[in-house]
Every structure is written in C-alpha cells, then in structure tokens.
GUROMI-495544 format. One record per atom (N, C-alpha, C, O): residue in one letter; x, y, z. Coordinates in steps of 0.2 Angstrom, whole numbers, padded with zeros to 4 digits, always signed. Layout:
AXYZ ...
//
This chain:
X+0116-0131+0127 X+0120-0128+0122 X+0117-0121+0120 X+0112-0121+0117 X+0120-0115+0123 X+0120-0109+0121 X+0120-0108+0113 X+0124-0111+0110 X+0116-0103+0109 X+0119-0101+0103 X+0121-0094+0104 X+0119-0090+0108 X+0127-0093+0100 X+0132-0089+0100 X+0126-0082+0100 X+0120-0082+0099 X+0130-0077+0102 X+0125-0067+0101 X+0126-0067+0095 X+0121-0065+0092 X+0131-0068+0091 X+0131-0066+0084 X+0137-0069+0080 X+0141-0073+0083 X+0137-0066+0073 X+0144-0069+0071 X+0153-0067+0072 X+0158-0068+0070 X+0150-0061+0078 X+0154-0061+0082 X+0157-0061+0088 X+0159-0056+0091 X+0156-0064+0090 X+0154-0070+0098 X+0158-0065+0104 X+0158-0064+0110 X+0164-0061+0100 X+0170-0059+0107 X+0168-0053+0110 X+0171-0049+0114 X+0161-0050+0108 X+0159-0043+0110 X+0155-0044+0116 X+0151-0049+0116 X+0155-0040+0121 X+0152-0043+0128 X+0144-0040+0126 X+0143-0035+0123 X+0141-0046+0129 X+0133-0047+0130 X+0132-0039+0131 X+0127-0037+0130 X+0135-0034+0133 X+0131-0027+0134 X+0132-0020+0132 X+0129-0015+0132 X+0138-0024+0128 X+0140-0019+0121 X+0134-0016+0117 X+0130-0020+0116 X+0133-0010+0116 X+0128-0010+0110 X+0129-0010+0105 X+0124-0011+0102 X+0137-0011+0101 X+0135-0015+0095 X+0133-0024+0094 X+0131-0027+0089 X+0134-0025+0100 X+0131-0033+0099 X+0124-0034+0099 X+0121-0039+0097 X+0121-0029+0102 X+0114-0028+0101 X+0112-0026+0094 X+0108-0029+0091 X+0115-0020+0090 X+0117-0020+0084 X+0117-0025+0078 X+0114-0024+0073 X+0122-0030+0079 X+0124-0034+0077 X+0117-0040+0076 X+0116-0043+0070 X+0114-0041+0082 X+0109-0047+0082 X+0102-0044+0080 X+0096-0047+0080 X+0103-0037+0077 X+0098-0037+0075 X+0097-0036+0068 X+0092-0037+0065 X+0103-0033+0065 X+0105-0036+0057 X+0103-0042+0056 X+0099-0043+0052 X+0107-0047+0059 X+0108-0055+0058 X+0102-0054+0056 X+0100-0054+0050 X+0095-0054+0063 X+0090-0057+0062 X+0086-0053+0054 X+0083-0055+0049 X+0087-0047+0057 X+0084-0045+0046 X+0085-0047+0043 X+0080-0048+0038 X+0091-0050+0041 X+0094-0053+0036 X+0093-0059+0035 X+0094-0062+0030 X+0091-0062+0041 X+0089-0068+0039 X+0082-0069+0040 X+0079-0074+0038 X+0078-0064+0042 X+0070-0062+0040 X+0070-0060+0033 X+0065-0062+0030 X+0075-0055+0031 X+0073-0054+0023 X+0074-0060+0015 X+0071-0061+0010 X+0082-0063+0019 X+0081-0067+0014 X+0076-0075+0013 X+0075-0078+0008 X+0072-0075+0022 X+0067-0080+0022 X+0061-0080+0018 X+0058-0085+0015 X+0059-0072+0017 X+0055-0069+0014 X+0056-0070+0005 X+0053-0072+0001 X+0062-0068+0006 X+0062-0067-0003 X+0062-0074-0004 X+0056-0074-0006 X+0065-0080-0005 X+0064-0086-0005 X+0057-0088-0005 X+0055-0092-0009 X+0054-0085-0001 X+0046-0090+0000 X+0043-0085-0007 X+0038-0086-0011 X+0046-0079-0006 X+0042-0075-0012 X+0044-0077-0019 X+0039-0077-0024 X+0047-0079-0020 X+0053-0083-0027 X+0048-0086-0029 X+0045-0085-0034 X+0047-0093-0024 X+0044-0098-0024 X+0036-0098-0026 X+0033-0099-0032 X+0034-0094-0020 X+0027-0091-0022 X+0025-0090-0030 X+0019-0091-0033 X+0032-0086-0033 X+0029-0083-0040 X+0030-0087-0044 X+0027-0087-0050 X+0035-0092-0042 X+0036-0097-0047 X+0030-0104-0049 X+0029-0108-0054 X+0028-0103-0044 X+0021-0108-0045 X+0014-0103-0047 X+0008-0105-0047 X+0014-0096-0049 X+0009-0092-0050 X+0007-0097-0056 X+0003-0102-0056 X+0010-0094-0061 X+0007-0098-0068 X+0015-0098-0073 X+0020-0096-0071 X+0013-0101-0078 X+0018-0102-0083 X+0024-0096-0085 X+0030-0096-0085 X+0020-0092-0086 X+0022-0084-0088 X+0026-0080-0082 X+0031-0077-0083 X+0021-0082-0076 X+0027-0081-0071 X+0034-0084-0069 X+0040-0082-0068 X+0032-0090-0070 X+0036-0095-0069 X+0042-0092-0075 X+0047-0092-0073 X+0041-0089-0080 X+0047-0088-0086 X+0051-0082-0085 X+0056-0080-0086 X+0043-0078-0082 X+0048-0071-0080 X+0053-0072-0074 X+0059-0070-0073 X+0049-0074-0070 X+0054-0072-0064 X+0062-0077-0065 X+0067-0076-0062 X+0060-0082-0071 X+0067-0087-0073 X+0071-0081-0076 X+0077-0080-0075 X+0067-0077-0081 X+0073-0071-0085 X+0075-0066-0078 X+0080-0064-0077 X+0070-0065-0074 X+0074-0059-0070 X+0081-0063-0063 X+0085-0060-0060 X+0079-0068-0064 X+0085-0070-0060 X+0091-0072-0065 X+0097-0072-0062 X+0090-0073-0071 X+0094-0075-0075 X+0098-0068-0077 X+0103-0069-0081 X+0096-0062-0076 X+0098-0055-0078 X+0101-0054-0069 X+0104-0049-0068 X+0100-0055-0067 X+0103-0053-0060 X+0110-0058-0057 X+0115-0057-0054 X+0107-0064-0060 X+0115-0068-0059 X+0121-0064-0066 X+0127-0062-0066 X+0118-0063-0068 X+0123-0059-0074 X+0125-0054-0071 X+0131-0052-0071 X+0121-0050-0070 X+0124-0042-0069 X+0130-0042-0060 X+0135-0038-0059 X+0128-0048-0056 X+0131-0048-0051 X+0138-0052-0053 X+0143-0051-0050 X+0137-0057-0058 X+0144-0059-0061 X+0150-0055-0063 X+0156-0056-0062 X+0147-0049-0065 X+0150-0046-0070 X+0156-0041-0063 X+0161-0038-0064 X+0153-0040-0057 X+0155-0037-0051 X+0162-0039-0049 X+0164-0044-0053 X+0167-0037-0046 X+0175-0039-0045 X+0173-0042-0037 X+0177-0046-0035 X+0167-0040-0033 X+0167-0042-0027 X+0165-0050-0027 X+0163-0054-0031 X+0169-0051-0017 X+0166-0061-0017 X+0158-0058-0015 X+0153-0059-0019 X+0158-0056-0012 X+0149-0054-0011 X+0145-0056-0017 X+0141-0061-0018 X+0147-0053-0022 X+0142-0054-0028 X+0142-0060-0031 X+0138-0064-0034 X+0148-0061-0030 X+0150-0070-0033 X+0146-0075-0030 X+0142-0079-0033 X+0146-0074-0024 X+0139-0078-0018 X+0134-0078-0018 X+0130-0083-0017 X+0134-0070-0021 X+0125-0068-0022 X+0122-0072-0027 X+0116-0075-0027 X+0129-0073-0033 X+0126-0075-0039 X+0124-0083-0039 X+0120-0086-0042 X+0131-0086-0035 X+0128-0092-0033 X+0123-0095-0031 X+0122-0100-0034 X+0119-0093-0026 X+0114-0092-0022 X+0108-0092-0026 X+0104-0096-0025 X+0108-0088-0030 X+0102-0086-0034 X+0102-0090-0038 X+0096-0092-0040 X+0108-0094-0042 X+0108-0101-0045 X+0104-0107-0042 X+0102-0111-0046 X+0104-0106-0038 X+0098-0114-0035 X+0090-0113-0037 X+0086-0117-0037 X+0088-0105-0039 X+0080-0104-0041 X+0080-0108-0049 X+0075-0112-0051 X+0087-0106-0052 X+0086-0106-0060 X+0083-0115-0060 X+0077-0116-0062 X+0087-0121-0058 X+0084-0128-0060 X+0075-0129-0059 X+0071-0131-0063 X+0074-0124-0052 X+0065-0125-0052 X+0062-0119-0056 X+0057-0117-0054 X+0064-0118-0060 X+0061-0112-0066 X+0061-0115-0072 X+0057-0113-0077 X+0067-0122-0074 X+0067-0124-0082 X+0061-0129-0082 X+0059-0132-0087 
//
C-alpha cells in the first residue's frame, strides 16, 4: 500500500507544488510533534510550571475562541486535550 504525496493526491509526482506541498505537511507535522512533546515536557517540570503553562493554554483557547474562523475553533479544540493533564 502506497501512501498518498500529500492531501492532495491529484497533483502529478513532478509538479513542483507537490513537492511543495509534502514539504509543509511534513513541518507541520514536525512542528506540531515538537510542540506536544514540549507542552508535555513543561508540564511535568514542577508544579508552578505545571500551573503556568495550564493559564497560558487556557488564555490561548480563549483568545482563539473568540476568532469567526473553523481553523481557530480547531486550534482551540486541540489545545483542550492539554487542559485535563494540567488540573
């Protein structure tokens, strides 16, 4: 089983934006592997970390609420799975 060039598969293997394309994907899913393991990381630093980095996520789900875009709505989603390993 092949995996697909990117999330959009109809662009021929020689295009340059398909190369383009798969090279976003992958930052983006290198950046947000990092941010995740960094989250985590800070959240077991000590207590005090543990409480900031609970308010600074809890001011960034807010501020991206407050957005008209789905993007932000997602974001804000997404950022809600840190908040239960922070209480």
């Amino acid at each position: 089983m092949s995996m697909p060039l990117s999330a959009r598969p109809g662009l021929p293997k020689d295009d340059p934006a398909s190369t383009w394309i798969v090279g976003v994907e992958v930052d983006l899913a290198t950046a947000l592997a990092l941010a995740r393991a960094s989250t985590r990381a800070l959240l077991e630093l000590s207590p005090l970390a543990h409480r900031e980095i609970s308010s600074a996520l809890v001011h960034e789900i807010g501020v991206l609420e407050t957005q008209p875009d789905p993007l932000s709505a997602a974001a804000a989603q997404a950022l809600k799975q840190y908040l239960p390993e922070a209480a």
